[in-house]
Residue, then its C-alpha position, 0 to 999 in steps of 0.5 A: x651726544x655721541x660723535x656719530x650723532x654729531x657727524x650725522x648731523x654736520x653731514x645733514x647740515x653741509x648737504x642742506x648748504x650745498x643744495x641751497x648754493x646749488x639752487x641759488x646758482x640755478x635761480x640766478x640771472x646774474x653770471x657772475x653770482x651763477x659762477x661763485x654759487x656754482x664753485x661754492x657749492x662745488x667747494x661745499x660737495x667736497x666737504x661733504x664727501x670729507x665728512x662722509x670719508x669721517x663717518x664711514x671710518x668712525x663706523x668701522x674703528x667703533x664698531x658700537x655705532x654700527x647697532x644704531x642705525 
């Protein structure tokens, strides 16, 4: 498995988290789990945009990876 196959789906994965926690806190009567739900999904965007940063500079330093797509 290469790295940007790895990075694709770790990306996958923590945007599928962050919409999970997104619904949660929207499904939720409780403002207090709406409050953690809201941050922890906030908390999660921010991972996604630094593993999106990751993938984006993997793109340009292997300039092979950019045939697979």
């Amino acid at each position: 498995m290469t790295v940007q196959t790895q990075l694709q789906q770790a990306l996958a994965s923590a945007q599928s988290v962050e919409a999970s926690l997104t619904q949660f806190s929207l499904e939720t009567q409780n403002q207090q789990a709406k409050q953690t739900f809201q941050q922890l999904a906030q908390q999660q965007k921010n991972i996604v945009q630094q593993l999106q940063t990751r993938y984006d500079q993997v793109l340009q330093e292997e300039p092979q990876f950019n045939q697979n797509q």
